[in-house]
Structure formats: C-alpha cells, structure tokens
PAMIPA-608630 format. One record per residue (C-alpha): x, y, z; residue in one letter. Coordinates in steps of 0.25 Angstrom, whole numbers, padded with zeros to 4 digits, always signed. Layout:
<sites>
XYZA...
</sites>
This chain:
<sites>
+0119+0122-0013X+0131+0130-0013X+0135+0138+0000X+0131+0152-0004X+0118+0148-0008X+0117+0140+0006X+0121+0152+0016X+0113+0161+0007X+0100+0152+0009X+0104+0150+0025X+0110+0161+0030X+0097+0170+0033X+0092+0159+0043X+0105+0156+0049X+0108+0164+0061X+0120+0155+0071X+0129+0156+0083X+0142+0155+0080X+0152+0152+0091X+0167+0154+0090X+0175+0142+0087X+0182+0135+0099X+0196+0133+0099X+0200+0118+0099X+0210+0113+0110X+0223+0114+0106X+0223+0097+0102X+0213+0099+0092X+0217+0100+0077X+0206+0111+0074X+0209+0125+0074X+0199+0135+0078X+0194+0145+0065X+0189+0157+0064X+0175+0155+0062X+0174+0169+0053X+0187+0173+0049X+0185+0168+0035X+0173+0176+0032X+0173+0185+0019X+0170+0197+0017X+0159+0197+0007X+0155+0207-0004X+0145+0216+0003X+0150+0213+0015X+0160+0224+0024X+0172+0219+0032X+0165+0223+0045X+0154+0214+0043X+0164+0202+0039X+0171+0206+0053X+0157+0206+0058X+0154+0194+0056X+0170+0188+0058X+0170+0192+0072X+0153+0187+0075X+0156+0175+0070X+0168+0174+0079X+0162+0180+0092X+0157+0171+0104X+0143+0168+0104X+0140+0178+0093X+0127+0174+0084X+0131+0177+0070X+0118+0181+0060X+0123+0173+0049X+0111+0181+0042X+0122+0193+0041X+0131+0186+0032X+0133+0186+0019X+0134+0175+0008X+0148+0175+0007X+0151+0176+0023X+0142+0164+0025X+0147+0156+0014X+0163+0159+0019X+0156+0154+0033X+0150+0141+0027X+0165+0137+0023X+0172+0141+0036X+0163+0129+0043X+0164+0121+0032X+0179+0121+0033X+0180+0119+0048X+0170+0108+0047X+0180+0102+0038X+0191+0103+0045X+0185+0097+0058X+0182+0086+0050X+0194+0082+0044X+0198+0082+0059X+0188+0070+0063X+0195+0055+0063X+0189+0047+0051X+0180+0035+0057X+0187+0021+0060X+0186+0013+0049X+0174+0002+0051X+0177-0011+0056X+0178-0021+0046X+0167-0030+0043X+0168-0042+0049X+0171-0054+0041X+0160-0063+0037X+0158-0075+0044X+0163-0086+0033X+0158-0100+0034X+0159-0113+0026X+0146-0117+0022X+0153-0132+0018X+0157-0135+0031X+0140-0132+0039X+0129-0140+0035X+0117-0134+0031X+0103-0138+0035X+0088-0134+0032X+0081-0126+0042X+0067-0120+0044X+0065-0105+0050X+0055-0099+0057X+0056-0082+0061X+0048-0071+0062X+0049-0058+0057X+0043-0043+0059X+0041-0038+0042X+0038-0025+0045X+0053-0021+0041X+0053-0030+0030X+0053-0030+0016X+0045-0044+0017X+0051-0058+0019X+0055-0062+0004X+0069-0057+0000X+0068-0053-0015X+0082-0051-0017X+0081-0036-0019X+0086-0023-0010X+0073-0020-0003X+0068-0008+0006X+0065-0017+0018X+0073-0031+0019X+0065-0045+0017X+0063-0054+0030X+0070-0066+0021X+0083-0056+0018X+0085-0055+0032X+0084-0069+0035X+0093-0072+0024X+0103-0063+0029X+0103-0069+0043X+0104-0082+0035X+0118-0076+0027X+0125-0070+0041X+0121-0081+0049X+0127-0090+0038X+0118-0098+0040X+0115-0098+0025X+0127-0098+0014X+0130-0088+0007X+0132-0087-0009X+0145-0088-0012X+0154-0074-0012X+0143-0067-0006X+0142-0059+0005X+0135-0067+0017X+0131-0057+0025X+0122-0051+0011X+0110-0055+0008X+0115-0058-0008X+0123-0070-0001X+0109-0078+0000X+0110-0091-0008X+0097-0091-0013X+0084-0098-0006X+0087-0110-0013X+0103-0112-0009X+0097-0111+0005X+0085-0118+0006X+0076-0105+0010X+0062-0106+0010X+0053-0095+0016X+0038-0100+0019X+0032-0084+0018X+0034-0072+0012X+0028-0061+0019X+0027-0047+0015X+0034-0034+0019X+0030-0031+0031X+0025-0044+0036X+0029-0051+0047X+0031-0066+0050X+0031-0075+0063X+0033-0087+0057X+0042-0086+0044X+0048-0100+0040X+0061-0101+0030X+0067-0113+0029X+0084-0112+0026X+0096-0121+0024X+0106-0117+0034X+0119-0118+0040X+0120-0130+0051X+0128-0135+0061X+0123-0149+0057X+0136-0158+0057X+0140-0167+0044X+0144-0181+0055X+0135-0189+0056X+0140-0192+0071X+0140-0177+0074X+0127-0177+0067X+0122-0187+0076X+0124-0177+0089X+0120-0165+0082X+0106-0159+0088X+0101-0152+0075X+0096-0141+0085X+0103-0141+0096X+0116-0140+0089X+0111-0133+0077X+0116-0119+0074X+0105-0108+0079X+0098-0103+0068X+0088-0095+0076X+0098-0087+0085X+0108-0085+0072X+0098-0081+0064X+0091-0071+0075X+0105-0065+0078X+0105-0060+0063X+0091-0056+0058X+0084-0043+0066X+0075-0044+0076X+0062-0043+0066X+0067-0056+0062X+0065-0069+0071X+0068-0084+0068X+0060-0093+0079X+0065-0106+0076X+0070-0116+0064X+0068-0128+0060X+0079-0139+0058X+0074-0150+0050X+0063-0145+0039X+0061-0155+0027X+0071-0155+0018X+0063-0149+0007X+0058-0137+0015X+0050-0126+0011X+0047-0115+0019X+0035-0111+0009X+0031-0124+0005X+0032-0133+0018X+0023-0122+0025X+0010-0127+0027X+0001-0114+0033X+0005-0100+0035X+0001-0091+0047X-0003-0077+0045X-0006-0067+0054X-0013-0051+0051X-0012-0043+0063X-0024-0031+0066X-0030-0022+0075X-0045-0018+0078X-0047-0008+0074X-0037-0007+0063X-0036+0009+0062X-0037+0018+0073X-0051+0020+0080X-0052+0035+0073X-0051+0030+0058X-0065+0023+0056X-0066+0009+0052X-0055+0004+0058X-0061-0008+0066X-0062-0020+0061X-0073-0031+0061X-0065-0043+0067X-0076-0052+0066X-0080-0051+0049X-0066-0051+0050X-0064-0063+0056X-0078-0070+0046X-0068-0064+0034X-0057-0071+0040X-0064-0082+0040X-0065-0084+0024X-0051-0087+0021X-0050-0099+0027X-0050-0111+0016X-0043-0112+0003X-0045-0102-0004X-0041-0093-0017X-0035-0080-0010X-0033-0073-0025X-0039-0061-0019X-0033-0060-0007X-0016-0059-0013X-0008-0050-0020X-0004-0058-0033X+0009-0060-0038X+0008-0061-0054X+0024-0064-0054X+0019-0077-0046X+0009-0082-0056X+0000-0086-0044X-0013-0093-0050X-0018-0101-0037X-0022-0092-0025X-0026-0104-0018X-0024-0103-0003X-0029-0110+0009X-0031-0103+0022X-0031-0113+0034X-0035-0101+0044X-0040-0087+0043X-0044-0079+0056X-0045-0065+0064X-0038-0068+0076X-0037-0057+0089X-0024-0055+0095X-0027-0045+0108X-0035-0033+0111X-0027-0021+0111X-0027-0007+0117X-0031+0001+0104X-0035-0009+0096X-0037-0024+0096X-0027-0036+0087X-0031-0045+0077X-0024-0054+0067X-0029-0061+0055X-0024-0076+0056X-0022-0084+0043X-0016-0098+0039X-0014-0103+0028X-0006-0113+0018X+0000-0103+0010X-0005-0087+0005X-0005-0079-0006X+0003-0066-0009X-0003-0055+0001X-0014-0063+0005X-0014-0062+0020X-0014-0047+0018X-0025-0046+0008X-0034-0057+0017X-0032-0046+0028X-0035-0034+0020X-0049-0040+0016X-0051-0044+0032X-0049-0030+0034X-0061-0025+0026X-0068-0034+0032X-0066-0030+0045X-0069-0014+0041X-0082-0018+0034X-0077-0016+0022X-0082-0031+0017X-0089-0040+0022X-0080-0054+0028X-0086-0061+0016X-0077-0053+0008X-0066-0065+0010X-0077-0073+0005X-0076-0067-0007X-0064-0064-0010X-0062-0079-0009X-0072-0081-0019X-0065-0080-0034X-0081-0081-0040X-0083-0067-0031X-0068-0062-0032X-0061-0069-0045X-0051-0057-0044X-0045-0049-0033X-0052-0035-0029X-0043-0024-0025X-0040-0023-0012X-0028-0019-0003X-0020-0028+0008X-0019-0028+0021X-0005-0023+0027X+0008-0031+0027X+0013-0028+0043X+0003-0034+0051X+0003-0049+0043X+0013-0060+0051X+0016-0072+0044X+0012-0080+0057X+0018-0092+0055X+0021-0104+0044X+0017-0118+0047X+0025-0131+0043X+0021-0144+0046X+0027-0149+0059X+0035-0160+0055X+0043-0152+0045X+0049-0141+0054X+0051-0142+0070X+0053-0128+0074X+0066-0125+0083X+0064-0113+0091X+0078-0105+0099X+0082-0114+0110X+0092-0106+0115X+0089-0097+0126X+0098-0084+0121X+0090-0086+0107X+0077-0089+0113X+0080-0073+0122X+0085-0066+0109X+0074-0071+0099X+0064-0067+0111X+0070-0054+0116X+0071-0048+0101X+0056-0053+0098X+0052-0046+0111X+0058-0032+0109X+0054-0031+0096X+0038-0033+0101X+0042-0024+0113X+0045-0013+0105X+0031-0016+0095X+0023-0018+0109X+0028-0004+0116X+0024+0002+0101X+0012-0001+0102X+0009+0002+0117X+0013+0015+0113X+0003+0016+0101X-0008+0010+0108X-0007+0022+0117X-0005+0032+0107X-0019+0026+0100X-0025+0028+0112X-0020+0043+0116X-0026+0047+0104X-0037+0038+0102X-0039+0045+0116X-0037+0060+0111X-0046+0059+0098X-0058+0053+0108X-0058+0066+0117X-0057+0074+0104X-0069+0067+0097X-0077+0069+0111X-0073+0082+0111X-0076+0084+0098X-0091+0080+0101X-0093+0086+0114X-0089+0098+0107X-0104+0104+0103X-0096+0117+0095X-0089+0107+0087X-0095+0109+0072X-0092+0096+0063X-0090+0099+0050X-0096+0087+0040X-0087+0079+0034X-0089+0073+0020X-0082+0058+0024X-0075+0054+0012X-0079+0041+0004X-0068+0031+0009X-0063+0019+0020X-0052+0016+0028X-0045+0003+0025X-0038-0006+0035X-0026-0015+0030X-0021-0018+0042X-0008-0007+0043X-0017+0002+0055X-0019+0012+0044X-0031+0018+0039X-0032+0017+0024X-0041+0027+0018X-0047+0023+0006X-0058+0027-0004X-0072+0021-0004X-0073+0006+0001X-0076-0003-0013X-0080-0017-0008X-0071-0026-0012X-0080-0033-0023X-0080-0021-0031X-0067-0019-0030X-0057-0020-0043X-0051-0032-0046X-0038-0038-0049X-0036-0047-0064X-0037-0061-0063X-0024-0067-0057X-0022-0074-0072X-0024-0060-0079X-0012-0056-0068X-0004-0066-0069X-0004-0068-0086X-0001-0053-0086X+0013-0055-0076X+0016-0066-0085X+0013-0057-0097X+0023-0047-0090X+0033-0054-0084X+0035-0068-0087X+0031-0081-0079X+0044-0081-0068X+0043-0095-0068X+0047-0097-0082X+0059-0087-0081X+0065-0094-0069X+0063-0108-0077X+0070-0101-0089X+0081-0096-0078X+0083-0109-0072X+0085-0114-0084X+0095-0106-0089X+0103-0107-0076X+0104-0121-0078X+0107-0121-0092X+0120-0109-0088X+0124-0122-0078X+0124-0130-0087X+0132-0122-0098X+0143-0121-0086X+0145-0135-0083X
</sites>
C-alpha cells in the first residue's frame, strides 16, 4: 500500500501528542531536527495554515489533531520520521560477530573396542512423533532419532564417513551398529520399559594382561550418565546390559510385552451423561482375551505387510485400580503378552470401553474373537494414543543382567529430573482437581436453584437421537444413534486386502530381493 493511500486510510483516527525533540549532549553524533520544518505547503492549503501546523507541531506539550491535515502534509511527515529513524540507525554498532562453532570432537574409531550392549529407558510420547525414525523430516521428532542423536554426540556410535556427526544423516545404519529395537509404540505413547539393543564404543582393552584387571563394569565407560547428559528430560535410560547373546535381538529375544491403559471413573465430567463406567463387565470382558487367540478384529492392518497370521497369545489380561481420587477414581487396563498386533492394545480398549458404558454386553470380546460370528472386522473406532505405557519388556534372566547407576551423582540427577517433571504434572493436577470441583460446586447450586425456583417454566426439549462415546482422551464424543456392533458394516476379507496392495503396489519383498541383487551384482562389476 503506498504512503498516500496509508495516511488517507488512518489519519481521521489518528489524533497524537507530539513533544519537541530533545537536544542530544554535545558527545552525541545526532543533531536535533526540526520536527515540522519540511512540511509543504499543499494545493488548497494557505501559508498560514502550513505556519499553523509548523509551529503546533513545534510547541511544548501541544496535541496536534492530525485529522486537520492534508494528504500531502501527512505524507511529507511520514518521511521526516522515516528519515530520522534511518539515521539513528545507522548510528547503532553492528552486533559482534558469533562465536565460532566449536570444533567437533574427533576420535579414531581404530584405536576403541566396541562391544554389544542392551538399553533399557523410558520415555513421555506425548511430544513425539512415535518411537520408529522413518528417515523423513517430521512435525514431531521420533523417540528413536533422539536416541540416535545422543548415540552420534556422544560418540559412542560411529559415524558414516564425511558426514556430519552431530546430524542425524551420519547414522550408519541399524545394521552397521547392531540396533535392535524390541517395540514400536505410536505417537503419543509412552514407554517404561523400552529395550534397544546397540554395539558401542568401549574401554575394553585389546591385553590379555590388562584384560585380566579390567572390571567390565566398574571400569566400563558410563553409558547411562553419558547418554542422560545428552538426551532431554522426557527421555530416561535406567540401566544396560553388558553381556547379551551374541546374536541379540531386541524384537526377537523378547519373550512378553507389558502394557498398561490408564483411566478414570467416571471418564467424562459428571454433567455429560453416561460417563461412568461399569468396572465390573469391564473387568468379565477383560477377562476373554486371555489365551491364544486370532486378534484380526481387534488391529489396524497394514497391507504393505502382507500379514495373513493374526495369531496372538495373551498371558494376561486385567482391570486393575490404581487409587481413589478427589474427583474421580484411577484404573488401568493390564495386559501381557508374547507379541501384538498393529493398534491392538488401543482397539482391545476401545471395545472395553463400550462395555463399560452399556453399549455391549462383556461377551462382546467373546465374539469378536469368534471368526464363525465375526469373520471380518466391523467398523468401529480406537481408543486414544496418550494414555497407553509400554510397561515393560521381559527377557529371560540369563540373557541380560541389568546394571542400574551406581554412582551417587547419576543416581541424584536421574532422580531429580524424573522428580520435577511429576512435580510439575502433580501441582497441574491439584490445580484442576480443584477447578472441577469449584465448578462441580457452582452448577449444584444452580440446578437446586433451578428446582426450588417454582416460577421457573421449563420449556420441553426434543433430545436428539445420539450418544456419547468414550475413547479414553476425557472428551465427550457426540455421535449419532448407537448401532450395535453386530450390525455394523464390515471390513473385506484380509486376502481381498491384501491381493488388492499387491495388485497396486507390488509385494516389497520381491523388490528388495531384486535390489539386493543388483547391489551385488554392481560389486561384483567393480571388482
């Protein structure tokens, strides 16, 4: 927008105290200016209005009306400031130049051992993209880019040749490192008990003499204070293992994995009806996961995988109550099991949570588990991502002895991050569970009120046709009308889904046989 057309637009509203420029001391560069002086006079306008508004402008404490001026006078105005703003400008020293990066910390990688080592940490997903890294810019960074990143500083792990080891592009690959990962939760899932296994840098020395002497973890380097100096509070590592079969994997040396969904009752505030939830056909549903099972109908499935057996065994399954509470009481849905489907957790909970509102009876699970009954999966939605903890992940004893900080500065640090990060959560939530209740407290004496109040005339309402569905955020979702889940549309056959990708896309697996094949013939051409 050019300048006339701005004072035209702005100038009617304008109406501003001018005071007359100070003169400077005499050390200082800038020279006082007349704030008026190069006003013109403009067409319409007589010298003694110019003069006018000259000396106004000039005079001490005098409020100009700038509504009184002309286009032109505003205009020629605009540029005066302009100007002096310029000039003061060019009067401010230019900013110090930025301290140099520091050089990277070089080390040869020929002259450390290397050994392989098992992690266990913990992590909050709420600020995560989920755990896997994809390789790809992201809104949210993955849980397993952040780890590799500490990995890279720390150097703990080489880098790639030339590359930058502070980035995460300078991670060798999960194969040159000997990285194993035993879960993969989702965004926004946390986990207490996330396992890795990694080949690391070592102070393991070559002598057999010195070799002899050497503690391998006493006088091993500190992998769980180096690693929790780097990575951000939200990311914990409790201990490490030193010795893990030589052929370890995190994924397929696990033997059970230990999840945890975390509830209130009631789910939804006490105004929103339906809300509570029956603990007890909740806990009889529970109860029908347990065994081995086909757990089709309770995943999201993934084509590009070409999954065909939905096989799983659950070891455990049950409601468990954590403590009573001010506003409403804590439960969590505990569940073991050898290994689990994409999603299934959350679907499992979203079925328990009809159950508990009434929606379906507990023998729902049943069902569902039944492919004669359900031979396809019926559309229904899952349960929210925040609330699910990847508990733990069990390996068998004898494979990996868990070394936990020893040192007392480590032990302090791990505890005092851990501690303010549940301060700050716990004083949240004494703060909410008060504000529930000042106005749980309010709408009580309104709605007794509200009845005592004989002259109150209550209109009928028609009540729309619809529920309110719990998925586990504390949010009501309104829906339409409730249609039982047997009635409800189905999913194609997982062989219909599956042909159809392939159809589409291609089977991956023969496209990274044709790849690795053509790698190894390019090797073989160069040689």
């Amino acid at each position: 927008m050019s300048l006339s057309r701005l004072a035209a637009r702005w100038f009617p509203r304008l109406s501003q105290k001018i005071s007359p420029p100070t003169t400077p001391p005499p050390t200082s560069r800038i020279q006082p200016r007349p704030v008026m002086d190069t006003i013109p006079q403009s067409v319409g306008q007589s010298a003694e209005t110019a003069t006018a508004i000259t000396t106004a402008s000039t005079a001490t404490n005098t409020t100009v009306n700038y509504t009184t001026w002309d286009t032109a006078s505003l205009i020629s105005r605009i540029q005066t400031l302009e100007s002096s703003l310029a000039e003061a400008r060019s009067l401010i020293p230019a900013p110090k130049p930025g301290q140099p990066r520091r050089p990277l910390r070089q080390i040869d990688s020929s002259k450390h051992t290397t050994r392989l080592i098992a992690i266990k940490f913990a992590y909050l997903g709420q600020h995560y993209g989920g755990y896997e890294f994809h390789g790809n810019d992201t809104s949210l960074p993955t849980v397993e880019e952040t780890l590799f990143l500490a990995l890279l500083k720390s150097r703990l792990v080489t880098a790639l040749p030339g590359a930058d080891p502070e980035s995460i592009t300078a991670w060798p690959g999960d194969e040159a490192a000997s990285y194993s990962k035993c879960g993969r939760t989702d965004k926004g899932v946390s986990a207490f008990g996330q396992v890795v296994g990694v080949r690391v840098r070592s102070t393991r020395p070559t002598d057999p003499e010195k070799l002899a002497e050497w503690d391998e973890v006493r006088d091993e380097m500190p992998y769980t204070q180096i690693l929790n100096r780097l990575l951000p509070h939200s990311i914990r590592v409790l201990s490490w293992a030193p010795n893990p079969p030589a052929d370890f994997s995190a994924r397929f040396n696990c033997r059970a994995r230990h999840y945890r969904y975390f509830f209130t009752n009631p789910m939804l505030s006490p105004q929103t009806p339906n809300g509570k939830l029956d603990i007890e056909a909740m806990k009889l549903a529970a109860s029908y996961f347990i065994g081995d099972h086909d757990f089709r109908n309770f995943c999201k499935l993934d084509a590009s995988k070409q999954i065909e057996n939905f096989n799983r065994v659950i070891l455990h399954a049950s409601i468990e109550k954590v403590e009573d509470g001010a506003v409403a009481d804590s439960y969590y849905f505990d569940l073991r099991g050898s290994a689990f489907l994409w999603h299934q957790v959350r679907h499992m909970m979203a079925v328990l949570f009809l159950v508990g509102q009434g929606h379906e009876a507990p023998e729902v699970v049943k069902e569902m588990l039944d492919l004669n009954i359900y031979p396809t999966k019926p559309a229904y939605e899952m349960a929210d991502d925040r609330p699910l903890v990847l508990w733990d992940c069990v390996f068998p004893e004898e494979e990996l002895k868990w070394v936990a900080a020893d040192e007392e500065g480590v032990r302090g640090a791990l505890a005092d991050t851990t501690w303010m990060g549940w301060h700050e959560k716990k004083i949240d939530l004494i703060l909410a569970e008060g504000l529930v209740g000042l106005v749980e407290e309010v709408l009580n004496k309104r709605d007794a009120q509200q009845q005592a109040d004989f002259r109150t005339v209550k209109k009928r309402v028609r009540q729309k046709e619809g529920h309110v569905l719990i998925l586990g955020s504390g949010e009501p979702v309104q829906r339409g009308k409730y249609v039982k889940m047997v009635e409800r549309k189905r999913m194609r056959p997982v062989g219909e889904i599956n042909k159809a990708y392939l159809e589409r896309k291609g089977d991956w697996r023969e496209k990274r046989e044709r790849k690795r094949k053509a790698q190894e013939e390019a090797e073989r051409m160069e040689e």
